[in-house]
N, C-alpha and C positions, 0 to 999 in steps of 0.2 A: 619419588616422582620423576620419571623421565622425560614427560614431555605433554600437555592441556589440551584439549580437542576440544572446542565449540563448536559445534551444528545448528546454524540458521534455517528455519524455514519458514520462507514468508510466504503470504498465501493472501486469497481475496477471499472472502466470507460473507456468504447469502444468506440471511434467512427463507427457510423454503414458502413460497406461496404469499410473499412481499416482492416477488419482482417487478409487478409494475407500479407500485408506490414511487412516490417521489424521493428524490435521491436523500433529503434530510431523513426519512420514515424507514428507507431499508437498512440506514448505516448507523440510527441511532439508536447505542446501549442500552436503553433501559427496556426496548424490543426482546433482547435478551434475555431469557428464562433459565438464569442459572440453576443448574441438580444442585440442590444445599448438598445431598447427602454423595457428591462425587468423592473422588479421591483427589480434585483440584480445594486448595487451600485458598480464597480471597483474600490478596493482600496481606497477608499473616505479618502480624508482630515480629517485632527484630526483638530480642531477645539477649542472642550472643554479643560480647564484647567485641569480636573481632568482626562481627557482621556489620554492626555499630560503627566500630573505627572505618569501615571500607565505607559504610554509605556515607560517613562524616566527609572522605575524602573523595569519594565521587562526584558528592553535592557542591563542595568546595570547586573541583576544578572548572566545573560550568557555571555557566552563567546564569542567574536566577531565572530568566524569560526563558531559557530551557528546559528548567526540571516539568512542569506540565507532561511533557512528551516524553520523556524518560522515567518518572516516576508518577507513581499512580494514587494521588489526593485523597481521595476517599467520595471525592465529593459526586453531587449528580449530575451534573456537567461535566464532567471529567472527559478528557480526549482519548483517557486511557484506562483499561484494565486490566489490572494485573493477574494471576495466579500462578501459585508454585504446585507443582506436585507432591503429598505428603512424605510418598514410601521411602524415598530416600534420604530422607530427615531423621527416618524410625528407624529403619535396617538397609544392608547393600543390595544393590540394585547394581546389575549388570548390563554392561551393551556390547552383544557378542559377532561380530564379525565370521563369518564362515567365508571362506574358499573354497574356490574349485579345488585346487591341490591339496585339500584337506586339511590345512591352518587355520588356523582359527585366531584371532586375537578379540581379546576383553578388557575391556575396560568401565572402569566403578564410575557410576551414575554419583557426579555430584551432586547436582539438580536439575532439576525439569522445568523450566518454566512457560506460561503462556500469556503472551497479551493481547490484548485485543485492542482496536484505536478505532473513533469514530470518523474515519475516513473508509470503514467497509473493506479494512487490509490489518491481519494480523503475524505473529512471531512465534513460532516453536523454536523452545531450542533447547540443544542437550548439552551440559556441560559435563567433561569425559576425561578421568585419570587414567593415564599409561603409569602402570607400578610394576608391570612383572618386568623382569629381565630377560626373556626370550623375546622381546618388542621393545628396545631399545635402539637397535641399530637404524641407522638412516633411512634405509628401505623397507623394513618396520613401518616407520612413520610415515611416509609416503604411501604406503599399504592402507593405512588408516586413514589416512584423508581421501582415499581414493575413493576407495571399495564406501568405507562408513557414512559419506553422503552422499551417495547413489541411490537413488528413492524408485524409481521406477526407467523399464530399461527408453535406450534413447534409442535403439534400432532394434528392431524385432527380432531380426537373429542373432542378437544377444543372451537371449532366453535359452539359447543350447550352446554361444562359444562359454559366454560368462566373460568375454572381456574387461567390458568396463561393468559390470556390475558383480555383488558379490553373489555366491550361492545361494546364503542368505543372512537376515540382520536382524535379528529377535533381544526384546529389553526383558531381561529376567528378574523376577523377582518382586513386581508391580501383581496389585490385588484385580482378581479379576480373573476371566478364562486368561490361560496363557497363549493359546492360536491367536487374540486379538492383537499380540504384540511381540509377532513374529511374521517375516515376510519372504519366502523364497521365490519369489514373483513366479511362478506356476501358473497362477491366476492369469498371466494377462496375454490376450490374443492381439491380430491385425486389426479386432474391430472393437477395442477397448479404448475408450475414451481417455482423454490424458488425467492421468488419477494419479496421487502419490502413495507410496506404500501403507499394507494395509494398518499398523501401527500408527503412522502419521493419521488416518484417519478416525482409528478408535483412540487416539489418545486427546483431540479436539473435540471430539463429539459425546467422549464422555461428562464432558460439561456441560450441553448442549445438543442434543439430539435432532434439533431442528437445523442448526449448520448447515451449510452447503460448502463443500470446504474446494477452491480452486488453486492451483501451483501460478504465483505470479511470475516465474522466470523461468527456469526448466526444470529437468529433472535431477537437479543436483542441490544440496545444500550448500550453503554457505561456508566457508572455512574459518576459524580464527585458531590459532593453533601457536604456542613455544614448545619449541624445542631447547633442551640444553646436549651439547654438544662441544667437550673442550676441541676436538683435534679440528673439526671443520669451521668453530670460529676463528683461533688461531692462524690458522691460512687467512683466513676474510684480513683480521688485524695488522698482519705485517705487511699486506700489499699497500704499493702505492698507485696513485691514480692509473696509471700506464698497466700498471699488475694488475692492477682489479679487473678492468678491460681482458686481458687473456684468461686473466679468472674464469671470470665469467663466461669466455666461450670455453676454455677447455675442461671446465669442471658443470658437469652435468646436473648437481645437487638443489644449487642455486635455483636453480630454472622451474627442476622441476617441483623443486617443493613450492614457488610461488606460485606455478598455474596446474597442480594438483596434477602433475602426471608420473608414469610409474615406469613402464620401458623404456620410452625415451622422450626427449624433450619435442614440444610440439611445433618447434621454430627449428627448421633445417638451413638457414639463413643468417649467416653469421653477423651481418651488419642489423638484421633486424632485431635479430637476439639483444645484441649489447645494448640498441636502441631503447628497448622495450624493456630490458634490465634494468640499463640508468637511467631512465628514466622512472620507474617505479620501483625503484630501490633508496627507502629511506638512510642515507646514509652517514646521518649526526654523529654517530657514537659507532661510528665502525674502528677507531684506533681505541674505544672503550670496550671493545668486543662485543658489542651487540649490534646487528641487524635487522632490520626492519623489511618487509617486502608485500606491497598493495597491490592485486591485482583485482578481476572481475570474478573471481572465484572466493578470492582469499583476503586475509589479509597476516603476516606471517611473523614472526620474528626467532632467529637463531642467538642461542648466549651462553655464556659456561654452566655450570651443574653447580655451581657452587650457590651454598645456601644461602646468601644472599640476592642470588640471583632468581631462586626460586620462591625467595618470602617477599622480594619486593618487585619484581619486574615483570615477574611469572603472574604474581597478585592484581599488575596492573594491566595485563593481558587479558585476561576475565572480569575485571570491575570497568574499570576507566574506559579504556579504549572498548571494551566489550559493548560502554554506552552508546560508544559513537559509532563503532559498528550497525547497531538496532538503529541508532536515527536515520543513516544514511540509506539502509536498507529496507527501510517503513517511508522513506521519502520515496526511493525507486519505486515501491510496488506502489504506493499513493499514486503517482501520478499514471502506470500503468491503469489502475483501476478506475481513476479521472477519465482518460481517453477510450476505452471499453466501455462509460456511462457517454461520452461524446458521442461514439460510435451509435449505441442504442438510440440514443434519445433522435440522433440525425433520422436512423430509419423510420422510428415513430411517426416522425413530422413526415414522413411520405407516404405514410397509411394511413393517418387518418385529418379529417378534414375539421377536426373541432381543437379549434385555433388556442384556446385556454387555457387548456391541458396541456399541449406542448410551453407554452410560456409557464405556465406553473412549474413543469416539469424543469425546463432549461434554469427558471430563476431560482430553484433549488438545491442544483446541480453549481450554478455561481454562486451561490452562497458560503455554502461547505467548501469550495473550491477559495476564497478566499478567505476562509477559516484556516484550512491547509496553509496556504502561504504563510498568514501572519503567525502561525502556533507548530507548525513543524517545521518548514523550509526556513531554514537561518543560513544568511554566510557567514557567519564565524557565531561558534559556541564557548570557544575560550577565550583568555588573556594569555593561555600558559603558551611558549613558542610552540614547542613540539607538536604541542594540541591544535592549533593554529598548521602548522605545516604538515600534521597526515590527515587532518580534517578536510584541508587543502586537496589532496591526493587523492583522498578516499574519492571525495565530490568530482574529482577530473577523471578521475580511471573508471569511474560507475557513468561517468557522462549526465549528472544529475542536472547541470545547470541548462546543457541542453534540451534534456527531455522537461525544464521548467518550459523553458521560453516557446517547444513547441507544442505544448498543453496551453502557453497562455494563447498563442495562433487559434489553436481549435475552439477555447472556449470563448477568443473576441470574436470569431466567426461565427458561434451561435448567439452569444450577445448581440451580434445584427442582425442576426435572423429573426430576434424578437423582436426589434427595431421595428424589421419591413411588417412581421405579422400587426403590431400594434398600428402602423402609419397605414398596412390595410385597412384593416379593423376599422378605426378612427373615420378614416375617409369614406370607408363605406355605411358610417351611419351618419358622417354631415351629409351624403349623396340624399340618405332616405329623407332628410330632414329639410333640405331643400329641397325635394318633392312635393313634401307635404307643405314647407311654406306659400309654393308656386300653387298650389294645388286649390288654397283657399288664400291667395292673394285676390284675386275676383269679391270674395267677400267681404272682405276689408274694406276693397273698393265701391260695393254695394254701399254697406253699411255707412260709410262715407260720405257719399252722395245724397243717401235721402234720410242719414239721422236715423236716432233710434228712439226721440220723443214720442211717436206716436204707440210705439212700443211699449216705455215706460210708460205714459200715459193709461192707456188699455192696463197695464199690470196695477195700476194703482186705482184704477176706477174714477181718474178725474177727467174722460170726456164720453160725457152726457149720451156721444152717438157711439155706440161701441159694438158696433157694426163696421161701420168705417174702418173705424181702426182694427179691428181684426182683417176684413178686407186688405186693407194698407199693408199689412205686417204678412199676411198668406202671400201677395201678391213680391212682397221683397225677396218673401224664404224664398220662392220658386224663383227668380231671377238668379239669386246668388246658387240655387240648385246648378242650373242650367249652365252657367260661367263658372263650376267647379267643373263640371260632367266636362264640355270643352275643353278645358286645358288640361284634364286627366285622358280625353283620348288624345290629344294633342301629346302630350308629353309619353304617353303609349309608344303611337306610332313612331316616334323617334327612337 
């Protein structure tokens, strides 16, 4: 193994024809009409020992008020659901890179897996061996992070340079037609909606065919990627502070392997480069030879090849940190997918005038929203430092804590907006009700005046002339008539 490829992609997920449901009704699971008979596995049994020892030590390194969100209970409340893919549990399964220049790189389908979270925001991701030896070199690897999470192109005449996107990216050896999971973006015009490649979409909806499947950030996947590389840590290990710094401007590898780029770096600014370096260059274990690198694309690490390196660091590159990758990432698209149901529900409230529904709506939407906070959004998921310090990182370089605090703005501004509608509402039925008080305060005051004995009387049969007293009693109704009617045009014309 030369080097682990992780491909994130997150995504916001509609069921078709529950869009204007309330926001608990369109995001909750059990909506879901899983294919029993897909090629997705529910939650499947661990089995292997080594599967076993990794989630022994996943579960260990977090905190128990996290596992919820990272592993998936079984249970019917669940925040989360899991699925692997079978076929590459059973036989290999390839993920073939094509270029323009006619290279091709491949690399073996670890696993596939999908989750889903009851926030209405899910996770594809491809876990991806580099074994051959013609895709070992540096730019190799860069190659492969480049081209292999490029999902749909970002500028339209990409479609004929093929710059940033590859020729094409087909998964071989998955049951099913094979066109469904293969994508040479051909398909897609100027008046093509923003779509991810056609495999990201048959590979979700084979689960679910009712899916509405949307891209929450661009058109790029995620990165989590080791590389082993003795000669280029080496250089990293014998600098010292002052060395690291010209390092880092006069060697171009660094850079670009943290922000996924392949001719040249995307910072032509030498003081910002180094900024943006050390600053998100985890740099613990750099006299240990190993490197760490967080950016908004990625998150990266360079280490030697030796086997240790690959049984224990390389392992915790796809387990551990792999975790905290998926949380930090289902945090970002959460609250994207919060503020796009902000969005909505605002315009609602200016079409239509049935006041109930929008408070339904919004107190649905704050519900789930402070489900979200207390069951995903954590500031610290460990005790362990490291874990503690690129969890740190991860959450400052993705801007998580900001995009909290301007999701809670949007959502205490429609929690007022219920406010006014309710202190409407409210005031506009004490109005009717002191109308109607006013209305028949007259008869109160009738009835006041001249008693209602003669009333009861007539009702009971105890006066003899009962005449009178019907007389008495017709002659009151019409008074209290007439001193309603009055203060009702009175209170009219005003």
């Amino acid at each position: 193994m030369y080097s682990y490829h992780i491909f994130y992609f997150p995504f916001k997920w509609k069921i078709k024809g529950r869009e204007g449901l309330l926001f608990s009704e369109q995001t909750n699971l059990g909506n879901i009409e899983w294919n029993k008979y897909s090629n997705w596995l529910e939650n499947p049994a661990i089995l292997d020992k080594q599967e076993l020892d990794e989630l022994y030590n996943e579960k260990n390194y977090y905190y128990e008020f996290v596992h919820p969100v990272l592993y998936d209970d079984g249970e019917k409340n669940s925040i989360l659901k899991h699925f692997e893919r079978k076929e590459p549990q059973q036989h290999d399964v390839s993920y073939t890179i094509s270029k323009k220049n006619g290279k091709s790189y491949t690399l073996r389908v670890d696993a596939m897996n999908l989750n889903l979270y009851a926030t209405g925001v899910g996770m594809l991701t491809f876990y991806l061996i580099n074994e051959k030896d013609n895709q070992k070199e540096p730019e190799d690897i860069l190659t492969i992070n480049q081209y292999g999470r490029r999902i749909f192109p970002p500028f339209i005449a990409d479609l004929e340079y093929r710059g940033e996107i590859a020729e094409s990216i087909s998964i071989e050896g998955l049951n099913g037609v094979p066109a469904n999971y293969c994508e040479d973006f051909s398909g897609y015009t100027n008046q093509e909606p923003w779509k991810p490649a056609c495999f990201i979409n048959h590979l979700i909806t084979d689960l679910y065919e009712g899916l509405e499947i949307i891209p929450v950030v661009d058109d790029r996947m995620f990165v989590n990627c080791w590389y082993g590389n003795d000669e280029l840590i080496r250089e990293f290990d014998q600098c010292d502070e002052k060395e690291l710094k010209s390092y880092f401007l006069k060697n171009d590898f660094w850079y670009k392997y943290m922000y996924i780029d392949v001719s040249s770096p995307s910072c032509a600014n030498d003081e910002m480069r180094f900024s943006l370096l050390n600053n998100q260059t985890y740099k613990r274990w750099q006299r240990g030879c190993m490197l760490y690198g967080v950016s908004r694309y990625s998150f990266v690490m360079l280490s030697p090849t030796s086997d240790f390196h690959k049984t224990v660091f390389a392992v915790h590159m796809r387990t551990v940190y792999s975790r905290m990758i998926e949380l930090v990432l289902i945090q970002r698209a959460s609250t994207l997918r919060f503020s796009g149901e902000v969005t909505r529900v605002s315009k609602l409230s200016k079409e239509t005038n049935i006041h109930q529904s929008i408070i339904d709506q919004i107190s649905s939407l704050y519900k789930e929203y402070i489900r979200f906070v207390n069951q995903i959004h954590f500031r610290e998921v460990t005790a362990q430092d490291q874990g503690v310090e690129l969890y740190e990182m991860m959450t400052k370089t993705l801007k998580i804590v900001e995009y909290i605090q301007d999701l809670d703005n949007e959502i205490g501004e429609l929690s007022q907006y219920v406010h006014l509608i309710d202190d409407k509402i409210r005031n506009k039925n004490s109005a009717y009700l002191n109308k109607i008080a006013t209305i028949f305060l007259p008869a109160t005051l009738v009835a006041g005046l001249f008693g209602m004995n003669a009333i009861q009387n007539f009702d009971h049969g105890c006066d003899p002339h009962g005449e009178i007293v019907l007389w008495q009693f017709l002659m009151q109704l019409g008074i209290v008539g007439i001193a309603c009617l009055v203060v009702y045009k009175i209170l009219k014309k005003k």
